[in-house]
KOLVEX-832383 format. One record per residue (C-alpha): x, y, z; residue in three letters. Coordinates in steps of 0.05 Angstrom, whole numbers, plus 5000, padded with zeros to 4 digits. Example, Ala and Ser with C-alpha at 12.3 -4.5 7.8 and 13.67 -1.06 7.14 Angstrom:
<pts>
524649105156ALA
527349795143SER
</pts>
This chain:
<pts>
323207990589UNK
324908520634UNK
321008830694UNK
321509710716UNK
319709520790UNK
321808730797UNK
320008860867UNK
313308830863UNK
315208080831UNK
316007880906UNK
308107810897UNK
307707230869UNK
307906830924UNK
300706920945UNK
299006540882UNK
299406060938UNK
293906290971UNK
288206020936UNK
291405330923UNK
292005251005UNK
284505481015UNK
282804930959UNK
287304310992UNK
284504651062UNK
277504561046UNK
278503891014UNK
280903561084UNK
274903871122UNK
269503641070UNK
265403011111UNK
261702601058UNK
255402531076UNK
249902131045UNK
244602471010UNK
239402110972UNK
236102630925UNK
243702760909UNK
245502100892UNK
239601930859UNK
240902520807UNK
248602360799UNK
246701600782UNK
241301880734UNK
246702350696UNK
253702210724UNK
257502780669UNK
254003270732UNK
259803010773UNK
265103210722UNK
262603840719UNK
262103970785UNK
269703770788UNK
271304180723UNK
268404750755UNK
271604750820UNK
279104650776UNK
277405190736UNK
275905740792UNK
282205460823UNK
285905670763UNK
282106180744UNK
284106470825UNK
290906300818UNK
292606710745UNK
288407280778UNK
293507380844UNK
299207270793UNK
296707800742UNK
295908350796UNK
303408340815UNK
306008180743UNK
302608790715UNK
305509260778UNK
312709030763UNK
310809330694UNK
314308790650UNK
317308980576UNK
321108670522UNK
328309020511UNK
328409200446UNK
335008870409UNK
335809530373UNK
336210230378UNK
330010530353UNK
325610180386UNK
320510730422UNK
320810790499UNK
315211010544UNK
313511710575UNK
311612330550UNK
317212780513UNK
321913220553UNK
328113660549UNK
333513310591UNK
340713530609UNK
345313160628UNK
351513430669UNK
356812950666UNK
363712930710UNK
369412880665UNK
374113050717UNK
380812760743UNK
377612370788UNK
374311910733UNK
381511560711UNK
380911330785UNK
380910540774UNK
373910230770UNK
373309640828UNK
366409370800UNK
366908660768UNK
364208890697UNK
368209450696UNK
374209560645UNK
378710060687UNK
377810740691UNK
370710920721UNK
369611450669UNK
367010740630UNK
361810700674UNK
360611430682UNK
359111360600UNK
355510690600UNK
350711130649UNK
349511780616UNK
349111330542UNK
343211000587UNK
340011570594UNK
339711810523UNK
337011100503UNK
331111110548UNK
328611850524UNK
321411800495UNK
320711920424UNK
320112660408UNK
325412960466UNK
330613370462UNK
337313230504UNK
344513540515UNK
350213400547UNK
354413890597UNK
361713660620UNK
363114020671UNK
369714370661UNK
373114640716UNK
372815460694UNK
368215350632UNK
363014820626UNK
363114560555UNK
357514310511UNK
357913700468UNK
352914070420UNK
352114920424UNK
344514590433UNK
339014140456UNK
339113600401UNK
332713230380UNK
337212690363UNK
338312440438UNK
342611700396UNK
346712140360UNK
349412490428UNK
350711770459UNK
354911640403UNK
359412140400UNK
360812160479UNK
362511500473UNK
369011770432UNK
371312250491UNK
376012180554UNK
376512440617UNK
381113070628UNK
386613150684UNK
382813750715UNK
378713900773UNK
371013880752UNK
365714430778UNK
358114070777UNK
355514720810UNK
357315130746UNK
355314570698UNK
349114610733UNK
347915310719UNK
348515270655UNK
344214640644UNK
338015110683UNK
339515650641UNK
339315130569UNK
333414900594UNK
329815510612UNK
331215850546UNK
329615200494UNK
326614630535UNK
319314360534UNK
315114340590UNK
317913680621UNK
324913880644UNK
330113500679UNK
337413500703UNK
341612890713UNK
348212970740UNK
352712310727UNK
358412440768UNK
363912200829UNK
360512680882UNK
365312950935UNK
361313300995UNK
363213980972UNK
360113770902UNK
353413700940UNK
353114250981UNK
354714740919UNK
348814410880UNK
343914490948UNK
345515280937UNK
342415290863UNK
334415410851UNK
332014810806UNK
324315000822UNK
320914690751UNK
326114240739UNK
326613550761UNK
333713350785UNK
337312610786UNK
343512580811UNK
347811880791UNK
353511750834UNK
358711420805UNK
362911100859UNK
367210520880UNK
365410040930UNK
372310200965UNK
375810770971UNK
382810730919UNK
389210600945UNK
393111110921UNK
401711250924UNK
402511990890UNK
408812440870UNK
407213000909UNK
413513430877UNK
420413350846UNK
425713920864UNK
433014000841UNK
439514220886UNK
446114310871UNK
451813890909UNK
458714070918UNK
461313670864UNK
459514030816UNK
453513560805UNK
446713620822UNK
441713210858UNK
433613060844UNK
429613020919UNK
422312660898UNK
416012640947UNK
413111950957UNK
406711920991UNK
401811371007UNK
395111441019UNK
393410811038UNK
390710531108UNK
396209961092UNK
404209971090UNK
406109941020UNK
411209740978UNK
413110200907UNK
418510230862UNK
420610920831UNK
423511000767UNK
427811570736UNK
428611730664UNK
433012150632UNK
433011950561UNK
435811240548UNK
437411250618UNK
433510900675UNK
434010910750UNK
429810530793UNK
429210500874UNK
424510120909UNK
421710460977UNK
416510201034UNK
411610721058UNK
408210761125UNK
401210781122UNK
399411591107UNK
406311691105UNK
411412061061UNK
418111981045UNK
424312321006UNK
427011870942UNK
433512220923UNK
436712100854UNK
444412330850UNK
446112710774UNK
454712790754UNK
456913470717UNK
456912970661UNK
449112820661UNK
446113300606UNK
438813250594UNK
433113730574UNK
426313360608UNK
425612800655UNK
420312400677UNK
419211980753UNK
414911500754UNK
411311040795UNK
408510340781UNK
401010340773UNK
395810460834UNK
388210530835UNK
389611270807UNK
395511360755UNK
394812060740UNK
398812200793UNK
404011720773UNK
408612030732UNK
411512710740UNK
415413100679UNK
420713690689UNK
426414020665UNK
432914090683UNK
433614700726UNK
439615080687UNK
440415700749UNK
437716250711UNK
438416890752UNK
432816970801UNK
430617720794UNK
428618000863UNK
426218700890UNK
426518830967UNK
421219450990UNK
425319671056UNK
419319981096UNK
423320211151UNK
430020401135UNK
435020611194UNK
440720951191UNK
443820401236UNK
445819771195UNK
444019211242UNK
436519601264UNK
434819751189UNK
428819281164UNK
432818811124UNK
439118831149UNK
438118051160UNK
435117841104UNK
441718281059UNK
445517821098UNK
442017121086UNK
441317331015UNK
448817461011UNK
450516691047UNK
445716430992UNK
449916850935UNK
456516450966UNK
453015800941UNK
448915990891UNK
450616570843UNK
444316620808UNK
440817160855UNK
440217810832UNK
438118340889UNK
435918980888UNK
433519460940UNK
428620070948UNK
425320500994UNK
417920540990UNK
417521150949UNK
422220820896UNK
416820300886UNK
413920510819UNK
410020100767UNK
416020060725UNK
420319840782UNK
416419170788UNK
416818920703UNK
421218330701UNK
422118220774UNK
421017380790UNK
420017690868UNK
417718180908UNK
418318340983UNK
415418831017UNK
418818811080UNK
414519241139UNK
410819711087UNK
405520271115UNK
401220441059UNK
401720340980UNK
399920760927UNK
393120540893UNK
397020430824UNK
402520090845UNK
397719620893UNK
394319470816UNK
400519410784UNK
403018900837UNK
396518530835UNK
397718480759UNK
405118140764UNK
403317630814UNK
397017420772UNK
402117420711UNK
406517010755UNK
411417390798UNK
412217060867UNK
410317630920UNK
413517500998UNK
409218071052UNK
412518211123UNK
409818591181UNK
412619021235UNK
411519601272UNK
407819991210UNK
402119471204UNK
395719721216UNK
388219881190UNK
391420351139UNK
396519711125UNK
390919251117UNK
386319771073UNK
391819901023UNK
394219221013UNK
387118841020UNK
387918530951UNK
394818230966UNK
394218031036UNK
393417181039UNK
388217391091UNK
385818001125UNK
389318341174UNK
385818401238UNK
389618611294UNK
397818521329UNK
397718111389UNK
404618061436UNK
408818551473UNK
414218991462UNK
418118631519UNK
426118511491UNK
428717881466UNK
427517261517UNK
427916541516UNK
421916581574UNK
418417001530UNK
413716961458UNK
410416351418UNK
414815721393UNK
413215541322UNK
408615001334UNK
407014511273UNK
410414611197UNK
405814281148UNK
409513731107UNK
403413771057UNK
403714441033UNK
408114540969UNK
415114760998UNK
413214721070UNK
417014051074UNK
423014421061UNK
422914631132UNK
422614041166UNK
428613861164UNK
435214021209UNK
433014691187UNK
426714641212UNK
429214451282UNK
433115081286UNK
426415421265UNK
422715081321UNK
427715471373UNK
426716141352UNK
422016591398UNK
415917011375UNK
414317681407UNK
409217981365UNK
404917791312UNK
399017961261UNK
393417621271UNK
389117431216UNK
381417281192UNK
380816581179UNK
380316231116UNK
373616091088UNK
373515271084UNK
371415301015UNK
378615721000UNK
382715220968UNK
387315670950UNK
390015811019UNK
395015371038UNK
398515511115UNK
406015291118UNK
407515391192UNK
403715531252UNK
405915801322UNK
404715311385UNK
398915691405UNK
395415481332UNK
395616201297UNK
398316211225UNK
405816451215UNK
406816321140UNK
401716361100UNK
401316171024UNK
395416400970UNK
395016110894UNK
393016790855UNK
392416680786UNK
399316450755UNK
403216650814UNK
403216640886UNK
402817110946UNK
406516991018UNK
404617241091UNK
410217281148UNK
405817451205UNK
411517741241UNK
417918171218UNK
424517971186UNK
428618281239UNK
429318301312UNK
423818771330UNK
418918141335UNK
421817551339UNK
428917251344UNK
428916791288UNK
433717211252UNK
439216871306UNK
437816221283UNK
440715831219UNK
433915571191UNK
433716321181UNK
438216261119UNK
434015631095UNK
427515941101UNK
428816461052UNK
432716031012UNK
425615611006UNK
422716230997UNK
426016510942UNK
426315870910UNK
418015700917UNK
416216480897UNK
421216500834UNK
417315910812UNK
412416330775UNK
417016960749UNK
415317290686UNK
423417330662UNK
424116630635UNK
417616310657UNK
415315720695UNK
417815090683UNK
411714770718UNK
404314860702UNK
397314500707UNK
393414240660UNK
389414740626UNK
393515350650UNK
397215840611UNK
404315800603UNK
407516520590UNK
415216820562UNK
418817440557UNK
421417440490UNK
427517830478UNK
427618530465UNK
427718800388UNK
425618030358UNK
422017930300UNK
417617260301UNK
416916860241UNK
413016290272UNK
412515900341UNK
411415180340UNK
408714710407UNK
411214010413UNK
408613620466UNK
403613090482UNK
397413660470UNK
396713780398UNK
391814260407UNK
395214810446UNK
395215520423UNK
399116030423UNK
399216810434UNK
403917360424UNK
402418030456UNK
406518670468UNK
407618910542UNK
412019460552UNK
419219370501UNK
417918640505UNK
413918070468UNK
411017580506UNK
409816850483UNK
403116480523UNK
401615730512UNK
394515600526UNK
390214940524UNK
396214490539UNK
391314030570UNK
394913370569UNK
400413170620UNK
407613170593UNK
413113580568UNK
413514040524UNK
418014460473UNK
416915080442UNK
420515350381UNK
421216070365UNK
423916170288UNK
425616850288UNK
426317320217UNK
433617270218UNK
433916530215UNK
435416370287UNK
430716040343UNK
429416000404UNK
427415420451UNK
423915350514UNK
421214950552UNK
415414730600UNK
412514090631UNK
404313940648UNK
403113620718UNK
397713450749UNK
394913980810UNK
395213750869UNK
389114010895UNK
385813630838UNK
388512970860UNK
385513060929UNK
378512980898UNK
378712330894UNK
371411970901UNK
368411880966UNK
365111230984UNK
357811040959UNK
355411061031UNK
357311681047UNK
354712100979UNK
347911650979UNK
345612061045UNK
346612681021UNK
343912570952UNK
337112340973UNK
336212971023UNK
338213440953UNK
333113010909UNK
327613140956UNK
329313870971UNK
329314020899UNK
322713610880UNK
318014190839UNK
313114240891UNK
305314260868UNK
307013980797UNK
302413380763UNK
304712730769UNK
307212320698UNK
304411660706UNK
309911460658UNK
315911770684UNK
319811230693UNK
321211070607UNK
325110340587UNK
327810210515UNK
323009570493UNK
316309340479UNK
310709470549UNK
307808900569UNK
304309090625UNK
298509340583UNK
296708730556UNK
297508380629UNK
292208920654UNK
287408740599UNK
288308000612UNK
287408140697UNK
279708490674UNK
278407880622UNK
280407350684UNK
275407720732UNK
270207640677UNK
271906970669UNK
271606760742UNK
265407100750UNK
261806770698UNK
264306110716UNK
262406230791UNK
255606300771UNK
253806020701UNK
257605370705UNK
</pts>
C-alpha cells in the first residue's frame, strides 16, 4: 500500500491519546464500597463483565477512530501491478516539455541512477503519462534548441503509448530552449486541449532557463516545473579546442586546450589518434585551470581525421574532439583601404601589407588583395574567406546586404576604426558592427609612452583569444592606446558576443560576434599609427596572424572544417561540374544534403549532421571522377557551459515561477493530485462514519 500525502501518517501517534486517558483514569479510580452496588453485582455478576466489555470496547472503538482520521488524509491506494489500471482525477490535456539537451549526458550522481541523467529525466516524464486519468489527452515537446520538436504532430489520447516510445530516444549534443518549447506547448494546448490544462517542464534548469519561462503568459494553464538535478555539481575536464601549426622541419605540430573545471587539482591523461596510431600524455591541472598539451607530427605522418580524447569525467561529451588535417589551402582575403595616402608609411594599411607579407615568408597560403572603398562591389566579396574593412566612412546599402550575406554564409569579417568613424559610420554599418558604436574617446596627442590605455586583460576563454597570451601577448601588453571607439554594452543574454581583449581601464578592444555560419571582428582602434602604437610591436604580426587564421575558419572557398551539432556544413563546388550523386559518411546517418546554384558555382550544404564525429563526403561527378571533402561535428562550447546548476539553487526560483503562474480565480480539483492504483481512502472514510456510529451506540446502549 502506498500513501499521496504520507505526511499526514505522522498522525498516528495520537492513537495514543485515548489509551493514556484510559491507564490515567484507572490509577485515580478509589474503590469505594457501595452496598446497593454490590448487592446487584452479587445478584447478576455477567453486569460486571459487561461493564468491563464496554469500557474495552470504547477504548478500541477511540483508538481506530484517531487512527482512521489520519489514514484516510494520507489518502492510501494500492499500486496497480499493471498498466491499465485507472488513476484518479478528472481528465485533462497535459504537455509535457522535456529537456533533451546536452546537459542530460551529464553523469547521474543519484544511487538508483544508471548514468546519464537523461534516465531519470525519462523515468520522470514516463511518470507522468502513467498517472493521467482515464480519458486525457497528453504530448510531448523536446525542446530543441531552434525548433522544438513533437513526439506526435498531436495531443494523443493514448498518454502509454507516448511513454513508450520516449523511452527509445536519447539526448542530443545541443543547447536546449524551454522558453520556445514552452510556447509551443500554450499554443497545443490552446488550440486542442480540454478544459483542465497543464504544463510540466522535466528539465536541468539553468537560471537563464527560468527567467525566460517567467516572461511567458500561462494564465489558464497550470504549470509544474521538474528539476532534474544532481546533488553535486559535475566535475568536469573539457577540450576546449585543437589547432594545427607548422614547424620548421617540415613537420607540423597539434596544440590541445585542457581545462578543468573542478574546485580540485586533477589528474587526466590525453590520448591522440591518428589511425592505428596512439599517443597518450598524462597532464595535472590546477583547479579552474588550463593548460597547452602539444602533440609533435613528422613530414611522414599522413592522415585524413583525428580524434583527442580524454578519459571519462562526470560529462563526456566534451571528451573527445575530431578534426582534419589542415592541408594550407590558400586563405582568400580582401583589404577595404578607407583612407588611402599617397605616402606609403601614413596610408591605412601600410602595416598590416607588411605583417601580411612576414606571414607570406612562413606561410605561402595567403592570398591578398586590396581595394579602395569604391572598388567594394557585391561581386568583389564572392569567394573571399575574409574581409577587412580597414577605417571605412560609409557603405553602400547593397554592398552592407551583400556583406551581411557572406559572413552569415561563413566568411570571417575583421572591422577597424580611425579617424572616419562616426554616426554616419555607425548608421551604415549597424548590422555588422559586434556592438554599436557610441562615441571616440582619447586625444590626438602624438605617440607617448606617458600617454593612452595599456591593454589590460586578454581572455584565455574566448576561442582564439589564448593565442595572445603568449610571448606575443606580452609584446601586446606594451603597446600604447591613444584613441578608441567606445561601444554599447552587450546585452547579458548575448551569448554570441565574446570580448578577446580589454584595455586597463576595462573598455573592450577586440571584440568577437557568432553571426550565423561565420563570424564578425571589432578593433576598437586603427591598424596604423594614428591611434595607437601597436603597429611597433611584434605581437603585431601575431595578432593578425590569429586573426586571419580564426576569421578564415568559416570561408565559403573550401569550407569549414569545424561545425556544431545541428549546423550546416556548406562547399563551393567547382565551376562547370556535373553531379551524379553525393554521398555522407559519418557517425549521423540521417544527414541531408542540398545542392543550390549561386553565381557560376554549385554549392554542396550538409544539414542535420547531428551526431559528433567525422565525416566524409563523396561527390561522383558525370564524368566518372569524385570528389572528397571533409568535415568534423564538435560539440559548442557555449553548449557545454550549461551544465546543471545545483538543486538548491533552481528549487528557489521554481517555487516563486509556480506561484506567479497559478490561474488565479479558477475552482479547485479536489482530485488533482492522480496515482496509478486502487483508492483506498474511500473506503477508510466510510469506515471513520461507521466507527462514530459505533462508539455512539455503544456509549449509550451498552
Amino acid at each position: 500500500m502506498n500513501f499521496v500525502q504520507p505526511i499526514f501518517l505522522s498522525g498516528l501517534v495520537l492513537a495514543a491519546v485515548p489509551i493514556l486517558i484510559h491507564l490515567i483514569n484507572r490509577k485515580r479510580a478509589r474503590r469505594l464500597e457501595f452496598s446497593a452496588l454490590e448487592f446487584l453485582l452479587r445478584r447478576d455478576p455477567r453486569l460486571a463483565k459487561r461493564l468491563k466489555m464496554k469500557e474495552l470496547l470504547l477504548l478500541l472503538f477511540r483508538t481506530l477512530l484517531v487512527m482512521a482520521i489520519p489514514l484516510a488524509l494520507a489518502r492510501p491506494y494500492l499500486p496497480s501491478s499493471s498498466s491499465g489500471s485507472a488513476p484518479l482525477g478528472a481528465p485533462r490535456s497535459v504537455v509535457i516539455v522535456v529537456d533533451r539537451g546536452i546537459e542530460q549526458w551529464v553523469d547521474d550522481d543519484r544511487v538508483d541512477s544508471y548514468r546519464p541523467i537523461w534516465n531519470r529525466t525519462v523515468r520522470k516524464a514516463r511518470e507522468v503519462l502513467n498517472r493521467l486519468p482515464p480519458g486525457s489527452t497528453a504530448a510531448v515537446i523536446f525542446a530543441d534548441r531552434g525548433r522544438p520538436t513533437l513526439l506526435e504532430s498531436h495531443l494523443s489520447q493514448d498518454p502509454l503509448k507516448l511513454g513508450r516510445k520516449l523511452s527509445r530516444i536519447k539526448p542530443t549534443y545541443m543547447r536546449s530552449d524551454l522558453k520556445d518549447a514552452a510556447g509551443l506547448a500554450r499554443t497545443l494546448l490552446s488550440e486542442e486541449g480540454l478544459e483542465h490544462r497543464e504544463i510540466r517542464i522535466v528539465a536541468s534548469f539553468s537560471v537563464t532557463d527560468i527567467a525566460e519561462l517567467e516572461s511567458l503568459d500561462f494564465r489558464g494553464i497550470d504549470l509544474h516545473l521538474h528539476p532534474i538535478l544532481r546533488k553535486t555539481p559535475p566535475s568536469n575536464i573539457r577540450l576546449s579546442s585543437v589547432r594545427q601549426s607548422q614547424t620548421s622541419d617540415g613537420g607540423s605540430e597539434l596544440i590541445t586546450q585542457v581545462e578543468n573545471h573542478t574546485a580540485s587539482s586533477s589528474d587526466a591523461a590525453v590520448t591522440l589518434q591518428l589511425g592505428k596510431q596512439v599517443v597518450r600524455q598524462a597532464i595535472q591541472l590546477d583547479p579552474n585551470s588550463s593548460k597547452e598539451v602539444r602533440f609533435g607530427l613528422g613530414p611522414s605522418d599522413v592522415f585524413e581525421t583525428a580524434e583527442i580524447r580524454l578519459e571519462n569525467d562526470d560529462f563526456p561529451p566534451d571528451n573527445t574532439f575530431f578534426f582534419q588535417r589542415r592541408r594550407h589551402e590558400a586563405i582568400n582575403v580582401l583589404v577595404v583601404n578607407g583612407s588611402p595616402r599617397p605616402i606609403r608609411f601614413q596610408d591605412e594599411v601600410f602595416f598590416l601589407r607588411r605583417a601580411i607579407e612576414a606571414l607570406k615568408m612562413v606561410r605561402n597560403e595567403l592570398v591578398v588583395e586590396v581595394v579602395a572603398p569604391e572598388g567594394l562591389k557585391p561581386a568583389t566579396v564572392v569567394d573571399r574567406d575574409v574581409i577587412i574593412l580597414a577605417n571605412i566612412h560609409v557603405l553602400d546599402r547593397d554592398v552592407a546586404h551583400t556583406l551581411k550575406t557572406a559572413v552569415e554564409g561563413g566568411v570571417g569579417l575583421l572591422v577597424t576604426v580611425g579617424d572616419q568613424s562616426d554616426s554616419d559610420f555607425g548608421d551604415s554599418l549597424r548590422d555588422l558592427l559586434v556592438l554599436p558604436l557610441r562615441e571616440i574617446h582619447g586625444s590626438d596627442a602624438r605617440l607617448s609612452t606617458d600617454d593612452g590605455l595599456g591593454v589590460g586583460n586578454i581572455d584565455i576563454r574566448a576561442d582564439g583569444a589564448r593565442l595572445l597570451a603568449g610571448k606575443g601577448g606580452e609584446s601586446i601588453r606594451q603597446a600604447r592606446i591613444f584613441r578608441y571607439a567606445v561601444l554599447a554594452p552587450p546585452s547579458p543574454s548575448d551569448t554570441n558576443i565574446s570580448t578577446w581583449v580589454t584595455l586597463e581601464n576595462g573598455a573592450p578592444l577586440l571584440l568577437e560576434r557568432q553571426q550565423g555560419r561565420g563570424r564578425t571582428m571589432l578593433l576598437a582602434t586603427s591598424i596604423d599609427f594614428d591611434w595607437t602604437d601597436l603597429p611597433a610591436h611584434p605581437g603585431y604580426v601575431q595578432l593578425v596572424s590569429v586573426l586571419l587564421d580564426h576569421l578564415s575558419g568559416g570561408g565559403t572557398t573550401s569550407g569549414r572544417s569545424q561545425i556544431h551539432p545541428g549546423d550546416p556544413w556548406t562547399v563551393s563546388l567547382p565551376r562547370n561540374v556535373k553531379i551524379r550523386s553525393v554521398d555522407v559518411k559519418g557517425p549521423d546517418s540521417t544527414a541531408k544534403t542540398e545542392i543550390r546554384k549561386t553565381g557560376e558555382r554549385l554549392q554542396l550544404t550538409v544539414r542535420e549532421a547531428k551526431l559528433p564525429g567525422s565525416y566524409q563526403v563523396y561527390v561522383n561527378l558525370a564524368d566518372g571522377s569524385e570528389l572528397k571533402y571533409l568535415f568534423s561535428v564538435n560539440v559548442a562550447r557555449s553548449d557545454i557551459q550549461r551544465i546543471p546548476a545545483t538543486a538548491k539553487a533552481v528549487k528557489k526560483i521554481e517555487n516563486a515561477v509556480g506561484k506567479k503562474h497559478t490561474p488565479a480565480k479558477r475552482k479547485a480539483d479536489p482530485d488533482s493530485t492522480t496515482v496509478a492504483g486502487t483508492p483506498v481512502w474511500h473506503f477508510l472514510l466510510f469506515s471513520l462514519v461507521l466507527l462514530l456510529a459505533m462508539e455512539a451506540y455503544t456509549a449509550f446502549k451498552v
